[in-house]
C-alpha positions as CSV (number, residue, x, y, z in Angstrom):
1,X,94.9,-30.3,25.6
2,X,93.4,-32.7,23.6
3,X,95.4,-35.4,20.9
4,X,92.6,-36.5,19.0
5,X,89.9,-38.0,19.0
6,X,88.5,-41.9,19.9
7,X,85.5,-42.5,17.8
8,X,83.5,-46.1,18.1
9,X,81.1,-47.8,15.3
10,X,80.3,-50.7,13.9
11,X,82.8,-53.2,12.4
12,X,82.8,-52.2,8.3
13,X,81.5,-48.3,8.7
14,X,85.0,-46.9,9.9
15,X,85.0,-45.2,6.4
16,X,81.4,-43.6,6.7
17,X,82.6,-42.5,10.8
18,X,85.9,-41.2,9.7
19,X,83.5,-39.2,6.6
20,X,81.5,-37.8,9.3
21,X,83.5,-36.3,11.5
22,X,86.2,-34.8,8.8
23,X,83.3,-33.0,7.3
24,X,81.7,-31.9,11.1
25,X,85.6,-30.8,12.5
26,X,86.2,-29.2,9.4
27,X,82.5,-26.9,9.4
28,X,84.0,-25.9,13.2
29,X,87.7,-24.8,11.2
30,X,89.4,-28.4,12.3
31,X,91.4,-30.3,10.3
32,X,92.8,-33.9,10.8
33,X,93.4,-37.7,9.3
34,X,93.3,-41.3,10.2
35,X,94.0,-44.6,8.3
36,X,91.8,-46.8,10.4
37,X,91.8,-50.5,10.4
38,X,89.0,-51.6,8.7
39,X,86.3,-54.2,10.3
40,X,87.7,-52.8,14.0
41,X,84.9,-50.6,14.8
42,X,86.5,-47.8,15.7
43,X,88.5,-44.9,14.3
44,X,91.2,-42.7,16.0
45,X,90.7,-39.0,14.2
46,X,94.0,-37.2,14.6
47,X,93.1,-33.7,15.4
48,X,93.8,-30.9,17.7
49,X,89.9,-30.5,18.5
50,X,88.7,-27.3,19.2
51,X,85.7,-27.1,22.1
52,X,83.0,-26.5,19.3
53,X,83.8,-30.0,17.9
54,X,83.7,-31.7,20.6
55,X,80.3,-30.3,21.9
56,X,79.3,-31.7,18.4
57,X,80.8,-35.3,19.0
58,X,76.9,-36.7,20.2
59,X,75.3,-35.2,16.8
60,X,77.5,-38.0,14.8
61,X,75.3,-40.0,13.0
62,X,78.1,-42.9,12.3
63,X,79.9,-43.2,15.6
64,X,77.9,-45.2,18.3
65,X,80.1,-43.4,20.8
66,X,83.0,-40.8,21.0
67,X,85.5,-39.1,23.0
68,X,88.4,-36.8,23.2
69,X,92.4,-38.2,23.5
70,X,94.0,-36.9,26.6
71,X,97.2,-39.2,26.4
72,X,98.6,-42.4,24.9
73,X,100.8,-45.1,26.4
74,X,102.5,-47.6,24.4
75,X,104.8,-50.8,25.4
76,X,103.2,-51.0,29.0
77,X,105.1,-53.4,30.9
78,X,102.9,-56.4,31.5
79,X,104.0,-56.9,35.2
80,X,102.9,-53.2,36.3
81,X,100.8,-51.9,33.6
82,X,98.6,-50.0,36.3
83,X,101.4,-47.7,37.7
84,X,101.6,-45.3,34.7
85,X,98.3,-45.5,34.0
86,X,97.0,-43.8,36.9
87,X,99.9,-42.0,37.4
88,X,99.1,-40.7,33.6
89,X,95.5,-40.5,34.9
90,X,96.8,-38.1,38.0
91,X,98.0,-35.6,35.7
92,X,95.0,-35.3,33.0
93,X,92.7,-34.8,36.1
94,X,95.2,-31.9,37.5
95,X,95.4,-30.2,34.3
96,X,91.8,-30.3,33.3
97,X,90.9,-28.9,37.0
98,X,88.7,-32.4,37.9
99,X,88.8,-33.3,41.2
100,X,87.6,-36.7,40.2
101,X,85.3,-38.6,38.5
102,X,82.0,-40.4,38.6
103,X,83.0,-44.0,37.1
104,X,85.7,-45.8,34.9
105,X,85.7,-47.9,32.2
106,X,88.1,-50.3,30.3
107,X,87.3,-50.0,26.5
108,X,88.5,-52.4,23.5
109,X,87.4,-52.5,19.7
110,X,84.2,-54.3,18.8
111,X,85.9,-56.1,16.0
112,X,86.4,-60.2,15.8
113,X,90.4,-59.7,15.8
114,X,90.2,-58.1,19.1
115,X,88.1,-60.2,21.0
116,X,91.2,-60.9,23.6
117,X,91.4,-58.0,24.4
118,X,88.1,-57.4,25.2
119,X,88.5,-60.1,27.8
120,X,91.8,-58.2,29.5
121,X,89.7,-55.2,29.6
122,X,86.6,-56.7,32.0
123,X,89.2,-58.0,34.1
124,X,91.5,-54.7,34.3
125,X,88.8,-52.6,34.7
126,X,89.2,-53.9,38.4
127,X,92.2,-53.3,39.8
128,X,92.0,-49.6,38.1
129,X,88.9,-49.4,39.5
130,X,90.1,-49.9,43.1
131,X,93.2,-48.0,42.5
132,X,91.4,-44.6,41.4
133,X,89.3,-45.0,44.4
134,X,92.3,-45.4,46.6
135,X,94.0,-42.3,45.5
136,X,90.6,-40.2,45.6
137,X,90.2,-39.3,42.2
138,X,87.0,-41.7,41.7
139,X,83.9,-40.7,43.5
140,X,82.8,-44.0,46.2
141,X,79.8,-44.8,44.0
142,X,79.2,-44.3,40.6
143,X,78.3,-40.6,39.8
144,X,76.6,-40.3,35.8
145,X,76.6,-36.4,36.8
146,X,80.4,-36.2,36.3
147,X,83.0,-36.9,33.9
148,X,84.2,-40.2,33.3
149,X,87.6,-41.7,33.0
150,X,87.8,-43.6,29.9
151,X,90.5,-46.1,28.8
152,X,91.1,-47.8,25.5
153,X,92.9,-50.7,24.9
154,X,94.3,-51.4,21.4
155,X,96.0,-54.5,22.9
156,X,97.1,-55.2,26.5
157,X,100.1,-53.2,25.9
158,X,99.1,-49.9,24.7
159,X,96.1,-47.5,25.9
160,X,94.8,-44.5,25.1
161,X,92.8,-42.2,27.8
162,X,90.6,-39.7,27.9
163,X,87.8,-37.8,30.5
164,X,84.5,-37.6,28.5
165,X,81.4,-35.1,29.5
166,X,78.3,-36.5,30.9
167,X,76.1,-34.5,28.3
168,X,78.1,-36.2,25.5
169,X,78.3,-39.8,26.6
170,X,76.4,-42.4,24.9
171,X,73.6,-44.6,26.9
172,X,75.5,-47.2,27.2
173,X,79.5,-47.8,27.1
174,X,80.7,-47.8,23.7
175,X,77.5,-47.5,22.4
176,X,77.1,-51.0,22.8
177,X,73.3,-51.9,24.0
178,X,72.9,-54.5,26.1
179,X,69.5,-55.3,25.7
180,X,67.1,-58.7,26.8
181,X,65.5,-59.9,24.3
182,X,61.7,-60.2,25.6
183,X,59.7,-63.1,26.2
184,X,57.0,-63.1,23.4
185,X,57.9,-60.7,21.2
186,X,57.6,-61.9,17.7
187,X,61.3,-60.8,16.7
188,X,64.9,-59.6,17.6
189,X,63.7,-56.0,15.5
190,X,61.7,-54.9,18.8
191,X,65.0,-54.2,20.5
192,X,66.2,-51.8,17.6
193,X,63.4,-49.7,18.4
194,X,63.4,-49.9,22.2
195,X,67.3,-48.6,21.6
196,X,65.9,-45.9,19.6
197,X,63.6,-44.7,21.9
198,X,65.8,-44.9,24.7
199,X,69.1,-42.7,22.5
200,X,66.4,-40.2,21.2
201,X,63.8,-39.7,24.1
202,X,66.6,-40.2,26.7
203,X,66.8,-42.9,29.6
204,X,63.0,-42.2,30.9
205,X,61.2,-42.7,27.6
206,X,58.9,-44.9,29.0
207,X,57.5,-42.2,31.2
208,X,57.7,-40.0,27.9
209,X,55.6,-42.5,25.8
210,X,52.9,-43.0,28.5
211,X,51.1,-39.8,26.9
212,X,51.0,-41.8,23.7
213,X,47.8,-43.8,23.0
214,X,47.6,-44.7,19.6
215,X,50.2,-45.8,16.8
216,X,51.2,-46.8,13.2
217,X,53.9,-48.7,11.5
218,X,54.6,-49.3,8.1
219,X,55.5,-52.3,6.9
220,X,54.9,-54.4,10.5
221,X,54.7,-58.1,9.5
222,X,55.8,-60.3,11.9
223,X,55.2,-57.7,14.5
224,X,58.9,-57.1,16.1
225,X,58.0,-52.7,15.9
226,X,54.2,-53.1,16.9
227,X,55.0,-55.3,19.9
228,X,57.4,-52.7,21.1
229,X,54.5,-50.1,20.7
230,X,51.3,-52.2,22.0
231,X,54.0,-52.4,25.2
232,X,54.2,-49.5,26.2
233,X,50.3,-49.2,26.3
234,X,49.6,-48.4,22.3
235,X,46.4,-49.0,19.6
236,X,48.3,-49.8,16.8
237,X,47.6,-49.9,13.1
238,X,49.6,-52.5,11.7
239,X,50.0,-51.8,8.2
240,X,51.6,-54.8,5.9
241,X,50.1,-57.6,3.5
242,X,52.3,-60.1,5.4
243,X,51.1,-62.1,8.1
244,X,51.4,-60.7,11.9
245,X,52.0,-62.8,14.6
246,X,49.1,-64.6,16.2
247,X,49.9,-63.8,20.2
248,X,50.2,-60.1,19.1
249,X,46.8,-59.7,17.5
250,X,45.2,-62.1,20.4
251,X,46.3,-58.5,22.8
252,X,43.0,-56.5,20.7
253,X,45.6,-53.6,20.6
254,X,46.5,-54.4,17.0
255,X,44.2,-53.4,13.8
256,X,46.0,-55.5,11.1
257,X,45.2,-53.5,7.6
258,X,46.5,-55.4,4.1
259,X,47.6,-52.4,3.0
260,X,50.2,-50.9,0.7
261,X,52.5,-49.0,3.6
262,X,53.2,-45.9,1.2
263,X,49.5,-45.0,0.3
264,X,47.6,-46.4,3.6
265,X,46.9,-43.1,6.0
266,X,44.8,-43.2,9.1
267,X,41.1,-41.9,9.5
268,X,42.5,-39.8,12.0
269,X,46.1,-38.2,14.2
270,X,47.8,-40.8,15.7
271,X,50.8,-40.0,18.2
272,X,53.4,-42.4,16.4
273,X,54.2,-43.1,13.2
274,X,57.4,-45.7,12.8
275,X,58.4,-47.3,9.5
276,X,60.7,-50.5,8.9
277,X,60.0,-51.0,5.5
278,X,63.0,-52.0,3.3
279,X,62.5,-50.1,0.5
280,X,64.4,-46.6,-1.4
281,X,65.7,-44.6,1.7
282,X,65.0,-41.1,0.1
283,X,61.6,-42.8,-0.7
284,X,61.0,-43.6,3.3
285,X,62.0,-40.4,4.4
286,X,60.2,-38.3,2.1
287,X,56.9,-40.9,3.4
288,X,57.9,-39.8,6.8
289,X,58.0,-36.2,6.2
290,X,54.8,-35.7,4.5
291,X,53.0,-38.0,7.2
292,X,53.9,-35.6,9.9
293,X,53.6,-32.9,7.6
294,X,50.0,-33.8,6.6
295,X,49.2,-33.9,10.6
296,X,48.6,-38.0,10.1
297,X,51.0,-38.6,12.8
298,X,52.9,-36.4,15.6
299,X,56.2,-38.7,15.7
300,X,58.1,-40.6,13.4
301,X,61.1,-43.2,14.3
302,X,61.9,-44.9,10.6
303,X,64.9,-46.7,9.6
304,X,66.7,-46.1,6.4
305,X,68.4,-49.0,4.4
306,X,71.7,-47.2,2.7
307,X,73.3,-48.8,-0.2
308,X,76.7,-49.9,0.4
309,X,78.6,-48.4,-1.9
310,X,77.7,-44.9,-0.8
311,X,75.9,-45.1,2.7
312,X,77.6,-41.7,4.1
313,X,76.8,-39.6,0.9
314,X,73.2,-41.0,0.6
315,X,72.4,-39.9,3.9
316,X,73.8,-36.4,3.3
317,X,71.6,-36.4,0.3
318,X,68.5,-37.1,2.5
319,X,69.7,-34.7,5.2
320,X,70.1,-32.1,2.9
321,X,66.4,-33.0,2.0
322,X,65.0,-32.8,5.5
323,X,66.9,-29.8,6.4
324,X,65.8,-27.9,3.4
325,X,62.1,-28.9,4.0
326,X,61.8,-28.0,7.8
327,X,64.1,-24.6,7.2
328,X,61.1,-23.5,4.8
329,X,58.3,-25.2,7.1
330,X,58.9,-26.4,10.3
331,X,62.0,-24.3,11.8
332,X,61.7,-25.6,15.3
333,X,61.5,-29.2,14.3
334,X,63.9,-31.7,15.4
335,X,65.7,-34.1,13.6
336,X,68.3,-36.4,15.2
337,X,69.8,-40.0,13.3
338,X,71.7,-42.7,14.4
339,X,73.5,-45.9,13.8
340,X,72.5,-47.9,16.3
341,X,74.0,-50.7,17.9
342,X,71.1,-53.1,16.5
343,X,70.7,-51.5,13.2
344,X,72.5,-53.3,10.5
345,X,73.1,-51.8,6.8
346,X,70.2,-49.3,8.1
347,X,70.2,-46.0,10.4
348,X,67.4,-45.1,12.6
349,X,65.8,-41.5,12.0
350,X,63.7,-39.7,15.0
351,X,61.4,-36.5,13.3
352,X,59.3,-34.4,15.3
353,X,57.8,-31.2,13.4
354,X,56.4,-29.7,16.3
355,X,53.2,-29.6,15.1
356,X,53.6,-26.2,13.5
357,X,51.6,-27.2,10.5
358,X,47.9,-26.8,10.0
């Protein structure tokens, strides 16, 4: 039996996270509350969650990553805090009918105030480590194809645990991704998008993208988004009045057109479309739509800049739009969002009509 539900995002959206997932339990006939701490980036949704929700936990557009509450332990004794764990650990495996599981992890809150405890946590993540495998109940290598044991640490005296499914576990721990910035790309927005292709085309995108040839993106000066594209083996139309980065053009992959982003359109189908511009969300995604609508472009990946104030009900506006559109037109189509770990004020929208029009 589940006792709620550990949801992580980023420092100063627990609001628009705890939003989310009130309104997705509640379409699945669960109910619950929290009073998170704000600027800790994460959110504890106390709930009885019924199967249905759960399968839904990876759909979240707010929370990077997410998991079901098996158990809570408070006031752990700092001389033996590892004995109840796993003897904690030992029961939730019985009772759920897992023999064991694939990997571990020690888990803390993103936010500033917690920062020592994200030290305890790479350091305890050890000795658990070596005490699941002694016991049996953690496979002798890593295994991604089973469940993992997940433990979250408020401080160093109180954890909550949990097993999480491998087809609902985020690409990287937390959500938190851990990627190298590389040499010679003109800025640090290249890594948003390699995160988006990797959390919307899945862990082999690359090999996914290598049937891609030509590309387009909105609004590209300095070049972070075109980079990312000419990389993986792209043509791209760079469309922006600003200045693009010299080493980029000096590649011959790049066509630089001084262009206004929202009325430029390519002489002919491109595979990518992908849009960065900071402009009216509902604006960009109604651009983004009609591109792929139109047959200009086969793909889109576009971010969309929310206003503070009301980021969680702006992006159920634009939803609503979307959904609406592709129920009428395009009923296979796919539409998946995210707040990714590199996005900012922004989420990061992956569309793919299909090709049902025209």
């Amino acid at each position: 039996m589940s006792d709620g539900i550990l949801l992580y995002c980023r420092p100063g959206f627990e609001k628009e996270c705890l939003a989310e997932v009130v309104e997705t339990a509640a379409e699945s006939g669960c109910f619950g509350w929290a009073n998170p701490d704000m600027n800790s980036g994460f959110v504890v949704f106390e709930t009885t969650p019924t199967p249905k929700v759960i399968e839904r936990l990876p759909e979240l557009v707010f929370a990077r990553d997410a998991w079901a509450i098996s158990a809570r332990l408070a006031d752990l004794d700092e001389r033996d805090r590892l004995t109840p764990i796993i003897e904690t650990v030992a029961r939730i495996l019985k009772d759920a009918g897992i023999r064991q599981v694939g990997d571990v992890s020690c888990e803390y809150a993103e936010g500033e105030q917690y920062r020592p405890t994200a030290r305890f946590a790479g350091k305890f993540v050890h000795p658990v480590r070596q005490a699941l495998r002694r016991s049996g109940s953690l496979t002798p290598k890593t295994r991604p194809d089973l469940p993992a044991l997940r433990l979250f640490f408020k401080d160093s005296s109180q954890v909550l645990i949990g097993v999480d499914r491998p087809d609902g576990r985020a690409a990287w721990p937390m959500g938190i991704a851990r990627l190298k910035f590389p040499a010679g790309a003109p800025s640090r927005s290249t890594l948003k998008l390699e995160e988006a292709f990797s959390v919307f085309l899945g862990p082999q995108w690359r090999d996914r993208l290598q049937n891609s040839h030509t590309g387009v993106d909105l609004g590209a000066s300095p070049g972070g988004w075109t980079w990312q594209l000419v990389n993986q083996g792209m043509h791209v139309y760079a469309i922006d009045n600003g200045p693009m980065d010299e080493t980029l053009m000096a590649t011959t992959q790049v066509d630089h057109q001084q262009a206004d982003g929202f009325i430029w359109k390519p002489d002919r189908y491109v595979d990518w479309v992908v849009c960065d511009m900071v402009e009216k969300p509902a604006r960009v995604a109604f651009l983004m739509y009609e591109w792929l609508h139109e047959r200009h472009a086969r793909y889109a990946m576009f971010n969309l800049k929310l206003p503070m104030r009301k980021r969680f009900a702006q992006w159920q506006e634009i939803r609503e739009f979307l959904e609406s559109r592709i129920a009428q037109e395009h009923p296979k189509a796919e539409l998946r969002a995210k707040h990714l770990y590199h996005d900012r004020e922004e989420i990061t929208v992956y569309l793919d009509l299909k090709n049902q029009n025209g």
